[in-house]
Every structure is written in structure tokens, then in C-alpha cells.
N, CA, C and O atoms as a Maestro MAE file, in Angstrom:
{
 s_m_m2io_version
 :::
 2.0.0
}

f_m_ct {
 s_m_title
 :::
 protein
 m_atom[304] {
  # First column is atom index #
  i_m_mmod_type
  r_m_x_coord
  r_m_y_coord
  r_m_z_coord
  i_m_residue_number
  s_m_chain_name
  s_m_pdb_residue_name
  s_m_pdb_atom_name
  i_m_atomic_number
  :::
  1 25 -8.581 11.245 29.787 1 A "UNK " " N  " 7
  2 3 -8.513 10.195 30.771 1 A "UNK " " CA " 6
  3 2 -8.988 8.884 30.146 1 A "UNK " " C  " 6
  4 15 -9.619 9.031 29.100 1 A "UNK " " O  " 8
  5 25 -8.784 7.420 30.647 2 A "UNK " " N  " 7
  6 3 -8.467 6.173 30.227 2 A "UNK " " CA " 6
  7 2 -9.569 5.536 31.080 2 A "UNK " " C  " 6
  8 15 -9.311 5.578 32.283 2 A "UNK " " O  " 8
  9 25 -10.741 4.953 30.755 3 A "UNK " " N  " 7
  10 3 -11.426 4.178 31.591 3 A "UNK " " CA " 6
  11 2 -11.311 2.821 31.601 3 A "UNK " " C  " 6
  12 15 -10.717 2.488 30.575 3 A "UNK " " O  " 8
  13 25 -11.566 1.982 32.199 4 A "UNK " " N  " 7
  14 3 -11.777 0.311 32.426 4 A "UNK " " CA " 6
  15 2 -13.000 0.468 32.102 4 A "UNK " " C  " 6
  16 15 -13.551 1.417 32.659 4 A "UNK " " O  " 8
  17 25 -13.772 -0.289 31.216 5 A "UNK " " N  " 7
  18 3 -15.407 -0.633 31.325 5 A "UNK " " CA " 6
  19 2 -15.636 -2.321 31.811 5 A "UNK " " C  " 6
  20 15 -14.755 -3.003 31.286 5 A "UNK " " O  " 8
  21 25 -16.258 -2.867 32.374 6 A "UNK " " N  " 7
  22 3 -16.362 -4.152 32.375 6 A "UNK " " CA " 6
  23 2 -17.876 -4.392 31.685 6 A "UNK " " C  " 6
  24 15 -18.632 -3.527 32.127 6 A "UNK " " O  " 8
  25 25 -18.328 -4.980 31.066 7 A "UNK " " N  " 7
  26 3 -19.395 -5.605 30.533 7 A "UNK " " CA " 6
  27 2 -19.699 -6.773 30.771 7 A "UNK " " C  " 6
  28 15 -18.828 -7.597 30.493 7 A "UNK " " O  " 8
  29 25 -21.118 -7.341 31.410 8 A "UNK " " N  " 7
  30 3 -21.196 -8.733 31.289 8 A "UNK " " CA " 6
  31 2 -22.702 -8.910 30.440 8 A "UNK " " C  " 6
  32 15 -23.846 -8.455 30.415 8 A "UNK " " O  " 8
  33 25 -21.751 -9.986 29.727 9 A "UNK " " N  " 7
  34 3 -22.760 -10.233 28.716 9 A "UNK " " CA " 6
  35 2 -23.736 -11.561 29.153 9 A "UNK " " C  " 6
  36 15 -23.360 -12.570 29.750 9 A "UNK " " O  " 8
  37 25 -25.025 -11.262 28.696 10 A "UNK " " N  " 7
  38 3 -25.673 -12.523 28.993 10 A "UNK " " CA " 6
  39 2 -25.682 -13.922 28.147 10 A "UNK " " C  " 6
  40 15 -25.413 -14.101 26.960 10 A "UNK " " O  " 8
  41 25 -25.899 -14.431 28.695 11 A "UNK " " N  " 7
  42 3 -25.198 -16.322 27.744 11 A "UNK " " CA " 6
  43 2 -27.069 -17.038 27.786 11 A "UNK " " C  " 6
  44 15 -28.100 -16.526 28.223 11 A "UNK " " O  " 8
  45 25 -26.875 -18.069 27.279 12 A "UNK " " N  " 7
  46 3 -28.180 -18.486 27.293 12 A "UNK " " CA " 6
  47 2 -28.374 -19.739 28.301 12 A "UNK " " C  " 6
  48 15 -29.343 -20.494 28.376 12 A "UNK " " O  " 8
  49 25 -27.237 -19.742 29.016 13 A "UNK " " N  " 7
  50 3 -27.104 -21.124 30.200 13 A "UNK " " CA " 6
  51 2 -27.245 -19.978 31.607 13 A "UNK " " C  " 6
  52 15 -26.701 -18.901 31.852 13 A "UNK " " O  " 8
  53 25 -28.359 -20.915 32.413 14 A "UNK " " N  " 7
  54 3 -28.231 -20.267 33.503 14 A "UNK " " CA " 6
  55 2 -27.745 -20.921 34.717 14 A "UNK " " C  " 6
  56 15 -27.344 -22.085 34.732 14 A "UNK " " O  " 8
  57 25 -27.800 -19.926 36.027 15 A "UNK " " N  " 7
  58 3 -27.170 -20.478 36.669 15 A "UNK " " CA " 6
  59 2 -28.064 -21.531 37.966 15 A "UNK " " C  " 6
  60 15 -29.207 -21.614 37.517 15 A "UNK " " O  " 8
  61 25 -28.026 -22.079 38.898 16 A "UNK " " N  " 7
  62 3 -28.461 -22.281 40.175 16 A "UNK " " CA " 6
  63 2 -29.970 -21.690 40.193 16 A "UNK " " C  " 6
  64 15 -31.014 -22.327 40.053 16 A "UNK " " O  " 8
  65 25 -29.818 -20.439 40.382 17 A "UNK " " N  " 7
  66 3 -30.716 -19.544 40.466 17 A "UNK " " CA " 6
  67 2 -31.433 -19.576 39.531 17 A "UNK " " C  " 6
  68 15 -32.566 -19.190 39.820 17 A "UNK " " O  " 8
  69 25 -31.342 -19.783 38.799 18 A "UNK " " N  " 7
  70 3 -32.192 -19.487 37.254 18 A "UNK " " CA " 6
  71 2 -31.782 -18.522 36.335 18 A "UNK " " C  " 6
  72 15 -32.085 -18.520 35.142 18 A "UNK " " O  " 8
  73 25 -30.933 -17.519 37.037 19 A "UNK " " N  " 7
  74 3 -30.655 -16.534 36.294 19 A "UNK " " CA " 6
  75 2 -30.041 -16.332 35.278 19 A "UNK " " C  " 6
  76 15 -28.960 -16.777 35.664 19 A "UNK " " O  " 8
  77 25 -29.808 -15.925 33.996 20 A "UNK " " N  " 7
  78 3 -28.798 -16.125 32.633 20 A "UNK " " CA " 6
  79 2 -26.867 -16.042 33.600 20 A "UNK " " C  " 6
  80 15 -26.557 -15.494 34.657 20 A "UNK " " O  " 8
  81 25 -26.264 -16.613 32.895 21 A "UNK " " N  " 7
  82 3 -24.500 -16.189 33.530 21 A "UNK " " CA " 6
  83 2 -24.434 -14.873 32.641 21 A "UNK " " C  " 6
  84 15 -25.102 -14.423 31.710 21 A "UNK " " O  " 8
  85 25 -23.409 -14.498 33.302 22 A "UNK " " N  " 7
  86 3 -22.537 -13.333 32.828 22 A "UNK " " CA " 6
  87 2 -21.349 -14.091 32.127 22 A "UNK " " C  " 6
  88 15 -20.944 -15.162 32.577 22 A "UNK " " O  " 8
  89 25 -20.666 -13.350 30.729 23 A "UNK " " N  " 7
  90 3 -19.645 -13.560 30.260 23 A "UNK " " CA " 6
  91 2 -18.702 -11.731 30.179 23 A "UNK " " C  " 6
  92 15 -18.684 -10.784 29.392 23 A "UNK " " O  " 8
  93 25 -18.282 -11.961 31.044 24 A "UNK " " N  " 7
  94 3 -17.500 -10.475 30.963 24 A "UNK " " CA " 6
  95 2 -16.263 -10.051 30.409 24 A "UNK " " C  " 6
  96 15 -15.141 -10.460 30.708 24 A "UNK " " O  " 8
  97 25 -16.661 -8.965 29.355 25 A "UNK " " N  " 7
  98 3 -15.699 -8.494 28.780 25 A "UNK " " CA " 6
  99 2 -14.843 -7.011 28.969 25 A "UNK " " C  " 6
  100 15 -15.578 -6.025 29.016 25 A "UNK " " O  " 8
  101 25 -13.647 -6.804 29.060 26 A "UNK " " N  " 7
  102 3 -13.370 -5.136 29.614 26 A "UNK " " CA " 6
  103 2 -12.928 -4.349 28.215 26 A "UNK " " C  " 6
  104 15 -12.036 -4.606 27.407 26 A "UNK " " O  " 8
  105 25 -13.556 -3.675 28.243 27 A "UNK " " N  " 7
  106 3 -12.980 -1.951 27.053 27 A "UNK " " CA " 6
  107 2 -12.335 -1.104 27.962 27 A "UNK " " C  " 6
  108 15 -12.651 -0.947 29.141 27 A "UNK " " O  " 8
  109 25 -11.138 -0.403 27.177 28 A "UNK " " N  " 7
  110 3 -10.587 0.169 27.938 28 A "UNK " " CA " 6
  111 2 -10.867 1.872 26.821 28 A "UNK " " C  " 6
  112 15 -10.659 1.786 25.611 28 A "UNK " " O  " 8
  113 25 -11.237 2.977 27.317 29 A "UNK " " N  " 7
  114 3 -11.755 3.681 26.519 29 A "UNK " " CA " 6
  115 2 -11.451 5.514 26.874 29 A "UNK " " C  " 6
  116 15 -11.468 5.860 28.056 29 A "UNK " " O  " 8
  117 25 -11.287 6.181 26.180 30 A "UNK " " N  " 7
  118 3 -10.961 7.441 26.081 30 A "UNK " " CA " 6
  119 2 -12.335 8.639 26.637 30 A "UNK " " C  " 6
  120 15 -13.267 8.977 25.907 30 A "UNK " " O  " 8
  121 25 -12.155 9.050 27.892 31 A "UNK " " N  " 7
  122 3 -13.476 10.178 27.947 31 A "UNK " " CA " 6
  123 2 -13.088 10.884 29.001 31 A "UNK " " C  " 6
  124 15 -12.143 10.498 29.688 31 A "UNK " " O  " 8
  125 25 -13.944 12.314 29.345 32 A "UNK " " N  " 7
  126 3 -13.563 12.779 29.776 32 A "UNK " " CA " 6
  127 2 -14.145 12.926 31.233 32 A "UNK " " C  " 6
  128 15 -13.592 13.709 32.005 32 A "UNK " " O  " 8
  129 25 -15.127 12.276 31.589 33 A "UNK " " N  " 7
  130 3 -15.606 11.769 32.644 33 A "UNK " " CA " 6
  131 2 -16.367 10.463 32.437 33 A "UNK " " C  " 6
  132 15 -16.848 9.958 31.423 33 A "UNK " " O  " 8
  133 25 -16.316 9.946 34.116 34 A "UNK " " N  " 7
  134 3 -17.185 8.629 34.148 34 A "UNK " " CA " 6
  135 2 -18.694 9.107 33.163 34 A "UNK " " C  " 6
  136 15 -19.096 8.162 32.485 34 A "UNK " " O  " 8
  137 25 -19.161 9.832 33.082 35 A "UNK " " N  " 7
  138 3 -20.997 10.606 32.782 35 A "UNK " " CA " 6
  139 2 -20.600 9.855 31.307 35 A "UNK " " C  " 6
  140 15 -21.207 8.833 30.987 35 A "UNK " " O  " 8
  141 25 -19.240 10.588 30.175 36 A "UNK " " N  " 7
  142 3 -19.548 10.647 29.001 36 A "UNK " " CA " 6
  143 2 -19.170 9.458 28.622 36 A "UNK " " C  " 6
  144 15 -19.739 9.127 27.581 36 A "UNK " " O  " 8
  145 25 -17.973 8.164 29.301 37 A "UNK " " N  " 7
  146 3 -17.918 7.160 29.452 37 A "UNK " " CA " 6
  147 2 -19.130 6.255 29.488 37 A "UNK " " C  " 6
  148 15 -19.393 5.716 28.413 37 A "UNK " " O  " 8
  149 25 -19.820 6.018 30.385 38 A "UNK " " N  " 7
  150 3 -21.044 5.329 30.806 38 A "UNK " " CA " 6
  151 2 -21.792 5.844 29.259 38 A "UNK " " C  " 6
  152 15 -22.071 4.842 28.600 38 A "UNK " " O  " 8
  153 25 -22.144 7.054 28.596 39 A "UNK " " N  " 7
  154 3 -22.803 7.360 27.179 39 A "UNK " " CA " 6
  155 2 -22.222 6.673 25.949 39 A "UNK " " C  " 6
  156 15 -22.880 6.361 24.956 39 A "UNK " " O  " 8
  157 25 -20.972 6.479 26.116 40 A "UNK " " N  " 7
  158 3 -19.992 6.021 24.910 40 A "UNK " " CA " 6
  159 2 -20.370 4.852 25.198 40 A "UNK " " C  " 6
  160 15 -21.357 4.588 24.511 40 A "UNK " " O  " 8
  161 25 -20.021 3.806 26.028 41 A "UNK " " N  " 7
  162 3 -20.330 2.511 26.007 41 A "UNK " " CA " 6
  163 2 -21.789 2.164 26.132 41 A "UNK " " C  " 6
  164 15 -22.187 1.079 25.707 41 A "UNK " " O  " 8
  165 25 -22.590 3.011 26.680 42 A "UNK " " N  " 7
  166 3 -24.084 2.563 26.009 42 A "UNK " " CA " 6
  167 2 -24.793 2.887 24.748 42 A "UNK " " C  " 6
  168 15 -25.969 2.681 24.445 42 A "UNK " " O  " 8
  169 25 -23.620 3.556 23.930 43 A "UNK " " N  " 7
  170 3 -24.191 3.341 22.495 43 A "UNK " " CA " 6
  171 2 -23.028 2.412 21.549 43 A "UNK " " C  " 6
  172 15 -23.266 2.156 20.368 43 A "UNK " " O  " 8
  173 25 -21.778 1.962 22.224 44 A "UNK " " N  " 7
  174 3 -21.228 0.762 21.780 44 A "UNK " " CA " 6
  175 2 -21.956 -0.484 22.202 44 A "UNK " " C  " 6
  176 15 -21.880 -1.367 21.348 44 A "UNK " " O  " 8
  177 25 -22.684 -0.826 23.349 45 A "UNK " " N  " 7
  178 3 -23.174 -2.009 23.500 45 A "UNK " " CA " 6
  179 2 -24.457 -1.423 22.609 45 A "UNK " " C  " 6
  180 15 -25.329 -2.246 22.891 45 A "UNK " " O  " 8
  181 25 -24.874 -0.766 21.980 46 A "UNK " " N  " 7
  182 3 -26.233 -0.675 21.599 46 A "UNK " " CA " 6
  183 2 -26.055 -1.373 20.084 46 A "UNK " " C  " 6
  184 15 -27.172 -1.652 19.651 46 A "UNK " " O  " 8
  185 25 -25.119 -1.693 19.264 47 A "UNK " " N  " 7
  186 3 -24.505 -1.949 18.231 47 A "UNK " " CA " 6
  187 2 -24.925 -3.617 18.582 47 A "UNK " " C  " 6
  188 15 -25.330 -4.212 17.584 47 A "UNK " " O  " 8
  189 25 -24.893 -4.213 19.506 48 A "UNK " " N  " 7
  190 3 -24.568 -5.555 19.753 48 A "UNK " " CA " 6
  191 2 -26.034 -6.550 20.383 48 A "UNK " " C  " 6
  192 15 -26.488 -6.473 21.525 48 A "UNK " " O  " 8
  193 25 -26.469 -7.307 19.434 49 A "UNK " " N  " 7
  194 3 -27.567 -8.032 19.382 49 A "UNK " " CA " 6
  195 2 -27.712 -8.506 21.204 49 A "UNK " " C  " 6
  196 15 -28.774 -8.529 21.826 49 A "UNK " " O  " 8
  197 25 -26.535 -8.798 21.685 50 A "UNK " " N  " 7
  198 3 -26.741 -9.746 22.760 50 A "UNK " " CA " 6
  199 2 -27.220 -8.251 24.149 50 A "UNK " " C  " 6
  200 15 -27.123 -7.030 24.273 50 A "UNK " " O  " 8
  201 25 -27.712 -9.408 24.867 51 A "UNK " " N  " 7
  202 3 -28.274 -8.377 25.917 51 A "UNK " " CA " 6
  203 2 -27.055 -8.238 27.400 51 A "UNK " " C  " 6
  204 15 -26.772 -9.050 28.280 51 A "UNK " " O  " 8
  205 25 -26.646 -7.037 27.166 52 A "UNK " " N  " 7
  206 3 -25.658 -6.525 28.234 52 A "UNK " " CA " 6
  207 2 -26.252 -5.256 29.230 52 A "UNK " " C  " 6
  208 15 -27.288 -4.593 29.257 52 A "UNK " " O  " 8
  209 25 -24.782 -5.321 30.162 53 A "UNK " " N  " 7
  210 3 -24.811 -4.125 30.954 53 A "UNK " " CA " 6
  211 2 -23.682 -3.877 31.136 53 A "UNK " " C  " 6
  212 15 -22.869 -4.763 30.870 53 A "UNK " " O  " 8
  213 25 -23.207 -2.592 31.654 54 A "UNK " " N  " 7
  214 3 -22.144 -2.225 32.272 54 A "UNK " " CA " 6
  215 2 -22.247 -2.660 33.718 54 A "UNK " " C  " 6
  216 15 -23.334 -2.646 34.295 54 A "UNK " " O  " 8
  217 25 -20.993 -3.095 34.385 55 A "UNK " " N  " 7
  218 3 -20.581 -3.910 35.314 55 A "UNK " " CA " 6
  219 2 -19.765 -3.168 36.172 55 A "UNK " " C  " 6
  220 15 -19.666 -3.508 37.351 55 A "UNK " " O  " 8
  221 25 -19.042 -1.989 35.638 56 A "UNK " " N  " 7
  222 3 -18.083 -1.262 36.244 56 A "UNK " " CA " 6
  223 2 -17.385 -0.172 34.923 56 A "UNK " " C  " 6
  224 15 -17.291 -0.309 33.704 56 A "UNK " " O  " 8
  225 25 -16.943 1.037 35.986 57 A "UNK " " N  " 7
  226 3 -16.276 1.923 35.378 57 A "UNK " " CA " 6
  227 2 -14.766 2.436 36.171 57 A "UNK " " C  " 6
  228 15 -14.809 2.800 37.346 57 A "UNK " " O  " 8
  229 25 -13.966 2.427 35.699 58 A "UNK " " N  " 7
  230 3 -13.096 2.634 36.719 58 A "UNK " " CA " 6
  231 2 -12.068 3.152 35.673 58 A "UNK " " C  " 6
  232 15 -11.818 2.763 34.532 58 A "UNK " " O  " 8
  233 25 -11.297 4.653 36.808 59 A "UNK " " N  " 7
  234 3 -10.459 5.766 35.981 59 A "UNK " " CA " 6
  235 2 -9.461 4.586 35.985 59 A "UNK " " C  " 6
  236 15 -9.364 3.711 36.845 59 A "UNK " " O  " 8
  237 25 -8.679 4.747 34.764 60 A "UNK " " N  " 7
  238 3 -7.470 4.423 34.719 60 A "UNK " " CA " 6
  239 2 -5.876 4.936 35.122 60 A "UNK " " C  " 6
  240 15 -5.595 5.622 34.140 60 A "UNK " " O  " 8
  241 25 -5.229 4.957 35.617 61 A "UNK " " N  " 7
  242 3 -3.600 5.459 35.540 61 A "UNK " " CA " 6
  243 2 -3.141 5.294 34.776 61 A "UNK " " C  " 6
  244 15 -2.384 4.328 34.685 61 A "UNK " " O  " 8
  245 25 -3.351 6.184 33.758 62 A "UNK " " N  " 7
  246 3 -2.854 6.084 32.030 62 A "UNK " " CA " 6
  247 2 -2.069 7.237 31.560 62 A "UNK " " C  " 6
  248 15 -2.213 8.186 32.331 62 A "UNK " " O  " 8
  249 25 -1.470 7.433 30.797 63 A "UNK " " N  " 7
  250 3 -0.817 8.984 30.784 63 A "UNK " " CA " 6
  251 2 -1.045 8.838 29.145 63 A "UNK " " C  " 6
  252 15 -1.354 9.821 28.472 63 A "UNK " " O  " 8
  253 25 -0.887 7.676 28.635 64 A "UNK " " N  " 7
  254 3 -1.268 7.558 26.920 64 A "UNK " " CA " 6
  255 2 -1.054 6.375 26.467 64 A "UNK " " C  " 6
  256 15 -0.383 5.548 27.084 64 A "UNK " " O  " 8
  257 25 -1.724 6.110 25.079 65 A "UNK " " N  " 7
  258 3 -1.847 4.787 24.933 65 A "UNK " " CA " 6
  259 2 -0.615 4.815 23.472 65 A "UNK " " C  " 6
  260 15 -0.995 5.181 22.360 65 A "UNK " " O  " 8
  261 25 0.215 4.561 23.624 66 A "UNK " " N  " 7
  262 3 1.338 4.337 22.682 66 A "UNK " " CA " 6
  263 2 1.084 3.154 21.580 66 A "UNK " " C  " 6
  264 15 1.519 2.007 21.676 66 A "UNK " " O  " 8
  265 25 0.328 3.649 20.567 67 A "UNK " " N  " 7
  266 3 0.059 2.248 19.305 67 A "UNK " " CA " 6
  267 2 0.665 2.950 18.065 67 A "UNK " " C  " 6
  268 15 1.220 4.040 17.926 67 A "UNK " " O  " 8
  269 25 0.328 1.824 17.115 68 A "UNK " " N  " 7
  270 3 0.875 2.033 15.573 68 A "UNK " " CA " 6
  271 2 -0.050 3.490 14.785 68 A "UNK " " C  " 6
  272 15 0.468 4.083 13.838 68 A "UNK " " O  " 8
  273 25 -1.284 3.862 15.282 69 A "UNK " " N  " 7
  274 3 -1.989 4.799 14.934 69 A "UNK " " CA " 6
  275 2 -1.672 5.879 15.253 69 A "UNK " " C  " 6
  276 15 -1.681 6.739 14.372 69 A "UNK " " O  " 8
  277 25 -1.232 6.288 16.763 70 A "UNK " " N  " 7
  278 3 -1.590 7.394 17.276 70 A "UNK " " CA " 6
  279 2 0.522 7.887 17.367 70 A "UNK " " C  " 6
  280 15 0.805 9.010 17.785 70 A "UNK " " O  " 8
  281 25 1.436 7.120 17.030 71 A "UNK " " N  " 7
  282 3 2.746 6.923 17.072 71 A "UNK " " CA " 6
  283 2 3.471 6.149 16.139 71 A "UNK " " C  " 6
  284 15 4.389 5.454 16.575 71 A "UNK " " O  " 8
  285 25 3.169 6.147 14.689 72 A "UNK " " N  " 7
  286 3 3.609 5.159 14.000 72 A "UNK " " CA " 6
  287 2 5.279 5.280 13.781 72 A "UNK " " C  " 6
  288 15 6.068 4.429 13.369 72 A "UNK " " O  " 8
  289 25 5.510 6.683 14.224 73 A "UNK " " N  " 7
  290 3 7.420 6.710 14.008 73 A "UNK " " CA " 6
  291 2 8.143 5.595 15.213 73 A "UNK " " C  " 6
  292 15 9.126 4.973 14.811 73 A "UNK " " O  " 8
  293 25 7.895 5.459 15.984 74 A "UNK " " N  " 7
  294 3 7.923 4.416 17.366 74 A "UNK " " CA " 6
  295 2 8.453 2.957 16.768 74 A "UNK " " C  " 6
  296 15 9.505 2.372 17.025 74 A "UNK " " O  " 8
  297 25 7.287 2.541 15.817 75 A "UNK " " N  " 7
  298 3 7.342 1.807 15.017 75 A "UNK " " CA " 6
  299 2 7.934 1.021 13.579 75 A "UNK " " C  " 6
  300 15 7.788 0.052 12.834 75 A "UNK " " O  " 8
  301 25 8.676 2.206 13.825 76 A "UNK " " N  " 7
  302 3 9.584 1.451 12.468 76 A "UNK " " CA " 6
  303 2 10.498 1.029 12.707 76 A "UNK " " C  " 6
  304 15 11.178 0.493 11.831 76 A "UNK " " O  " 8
  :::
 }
 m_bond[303] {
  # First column is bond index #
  i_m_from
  i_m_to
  i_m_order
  :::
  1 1 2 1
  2 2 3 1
  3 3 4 2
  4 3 5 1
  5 5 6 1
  6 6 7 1
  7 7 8 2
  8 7 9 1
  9 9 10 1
  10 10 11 1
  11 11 12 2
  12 11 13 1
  13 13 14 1
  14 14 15 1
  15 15 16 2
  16 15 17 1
  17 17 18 1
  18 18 19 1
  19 19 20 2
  20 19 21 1
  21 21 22 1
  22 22 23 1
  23 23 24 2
  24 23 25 1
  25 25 26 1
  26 26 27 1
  27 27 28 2
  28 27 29 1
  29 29 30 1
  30 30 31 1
  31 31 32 2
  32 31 33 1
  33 33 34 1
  34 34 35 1
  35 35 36 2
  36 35 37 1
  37 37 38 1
  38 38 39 1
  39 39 40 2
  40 39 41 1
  41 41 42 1
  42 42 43 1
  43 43 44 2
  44 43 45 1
  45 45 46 1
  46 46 47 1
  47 47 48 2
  48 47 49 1
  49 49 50 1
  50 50 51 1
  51 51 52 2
  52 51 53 1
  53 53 54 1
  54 54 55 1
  55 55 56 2
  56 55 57 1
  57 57 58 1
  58 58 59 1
  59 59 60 2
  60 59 61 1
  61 61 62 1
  62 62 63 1
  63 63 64 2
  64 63 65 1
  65 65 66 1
  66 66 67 1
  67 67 68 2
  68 67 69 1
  69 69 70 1
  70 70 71 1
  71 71 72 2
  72 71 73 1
  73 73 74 1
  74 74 75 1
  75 75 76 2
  76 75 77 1
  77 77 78 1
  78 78 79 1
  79 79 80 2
  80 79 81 1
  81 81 82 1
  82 82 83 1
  83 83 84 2
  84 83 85 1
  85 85 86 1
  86 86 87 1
  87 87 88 2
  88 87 89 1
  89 89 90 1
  90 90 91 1
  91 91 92 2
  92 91 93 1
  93 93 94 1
  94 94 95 1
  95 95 96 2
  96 95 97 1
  97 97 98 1
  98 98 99 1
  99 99 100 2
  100 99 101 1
  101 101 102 1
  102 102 103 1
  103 103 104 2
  104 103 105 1
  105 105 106 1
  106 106 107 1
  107 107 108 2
  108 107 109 1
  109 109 110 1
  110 110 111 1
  111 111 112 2
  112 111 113 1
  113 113 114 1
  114 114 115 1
  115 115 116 2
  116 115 117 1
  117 117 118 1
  118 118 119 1
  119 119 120 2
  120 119 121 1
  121 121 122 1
  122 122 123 1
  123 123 124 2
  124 123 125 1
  125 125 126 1
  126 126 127 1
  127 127 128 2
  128 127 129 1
  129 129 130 1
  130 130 131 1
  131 131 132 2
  132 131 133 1
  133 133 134 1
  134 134 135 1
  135 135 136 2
  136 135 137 1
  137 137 138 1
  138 138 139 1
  139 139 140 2
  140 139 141 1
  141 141 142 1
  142 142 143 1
  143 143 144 2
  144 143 145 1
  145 145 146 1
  146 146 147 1
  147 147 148 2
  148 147 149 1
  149 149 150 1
  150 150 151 1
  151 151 152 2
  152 151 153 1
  153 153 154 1
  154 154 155 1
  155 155 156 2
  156 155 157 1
  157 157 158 1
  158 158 159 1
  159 159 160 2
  160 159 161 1
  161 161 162 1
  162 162 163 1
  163 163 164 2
  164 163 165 1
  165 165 166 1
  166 166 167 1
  167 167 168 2
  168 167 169 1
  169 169 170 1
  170 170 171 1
  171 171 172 2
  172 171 173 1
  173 173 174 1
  174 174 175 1
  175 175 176 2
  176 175 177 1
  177 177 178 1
  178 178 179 1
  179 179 180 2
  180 179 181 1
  181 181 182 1
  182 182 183 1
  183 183 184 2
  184 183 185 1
  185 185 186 1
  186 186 187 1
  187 187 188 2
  188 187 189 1
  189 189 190 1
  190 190 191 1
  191 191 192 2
  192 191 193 1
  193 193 194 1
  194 194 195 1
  195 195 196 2
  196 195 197 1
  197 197 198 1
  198 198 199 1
  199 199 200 2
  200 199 201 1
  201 201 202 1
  202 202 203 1
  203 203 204 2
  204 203 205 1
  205 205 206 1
  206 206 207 1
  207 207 208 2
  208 207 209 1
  209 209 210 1
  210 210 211 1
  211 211 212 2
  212 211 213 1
  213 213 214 1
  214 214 215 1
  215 215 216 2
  216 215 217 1
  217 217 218 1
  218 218 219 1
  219 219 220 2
  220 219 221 1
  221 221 222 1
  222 222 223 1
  223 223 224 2
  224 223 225 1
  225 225 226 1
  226 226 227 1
  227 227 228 2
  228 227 229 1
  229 229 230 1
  230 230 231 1
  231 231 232 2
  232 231 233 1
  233 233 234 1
  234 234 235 1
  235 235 236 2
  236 235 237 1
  237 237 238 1
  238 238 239 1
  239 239 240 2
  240 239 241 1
  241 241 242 1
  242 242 243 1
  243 243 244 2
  244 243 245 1
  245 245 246 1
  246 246 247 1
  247 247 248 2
  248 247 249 1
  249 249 250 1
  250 250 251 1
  251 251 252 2
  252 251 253 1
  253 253 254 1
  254 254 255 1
  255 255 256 2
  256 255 257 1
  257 257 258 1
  258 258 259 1
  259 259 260 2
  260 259 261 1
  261 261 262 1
  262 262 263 1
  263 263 264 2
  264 263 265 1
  265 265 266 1
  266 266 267 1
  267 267 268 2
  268 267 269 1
  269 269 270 1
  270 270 271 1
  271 271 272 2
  272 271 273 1
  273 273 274 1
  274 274 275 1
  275 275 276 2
  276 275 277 1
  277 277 278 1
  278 278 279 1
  279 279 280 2
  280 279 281 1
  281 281 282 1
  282 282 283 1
  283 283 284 2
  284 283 285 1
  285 285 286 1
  286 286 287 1
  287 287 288 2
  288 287 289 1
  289 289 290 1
  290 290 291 1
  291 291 292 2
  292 291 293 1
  293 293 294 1
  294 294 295 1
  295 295 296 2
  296 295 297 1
  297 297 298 1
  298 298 299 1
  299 299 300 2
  300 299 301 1
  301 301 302 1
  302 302 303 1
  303 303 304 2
  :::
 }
}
């Protein structure tokens, strides 16, 4: 199964509130539940100096991801 991750990353401008903004970015990612999803992307954001969170997880309607790696005959 195909997840959506959304990430928002923190910026160093804040808002109104005081609070840091969000800059949000989406991964779209391979697992076999939301559990091992939410694990995969908290040791991909763990790679990354800036201070994040996950924002959202959401299954995808994917059946497969058709690229040059995983289908390179497609491609020629």
C-alpha cells in the first residue's frame, strides 16, 4: 500500500502568534500499514537537521508506481 505523508517543517519566521510557520512537504511512501508508515518517516525526518512533524497520513489509491527503476522495459 501507497501512503501520503505530509510534513511541516519549521521555518525560523513566526507567525501572529509567535509560533514558528510550517513549510509543508508530502512523501508519498510504500508500507504496509499506517503503524510502519508513521516508523519509516520518523526515521526519514530523523536524517534532517530541521525540526519537523508529521502532519498527516493518508492510504493512497495506488495499485503501483510505474518508474524507470521498478519498469525500465516501459521505457525504452
Amino acid at each position: 500500500m501507497y501512503y501520503l505523508v505530509t510534513v511541516g517543517y519549521e521555518l525560523e519566521q513566526l507567525d501572529r502568534n509567535g509560533n514558528p510557520r510550517l513549510q509543508k512537504a508530502k512523501y508519498i511512501l510504500e508500507a504496509e500499514s499506517v503503524e510502519e508508515a508513521t516508523i519509516v518517516m520518523s526515521k526519514y525526518r530523523a536524517g534532517d537537521m530541521r525540526d519537523s512533524e508529521s502532519l498527516s497520513i493518508t492510504k493512497l489509491a495506488l495499485e503501483s508506481i510505474i518508474d524507470k527503476k521498478t519498469n525500465p522495459d516501459c521505457f525504452k
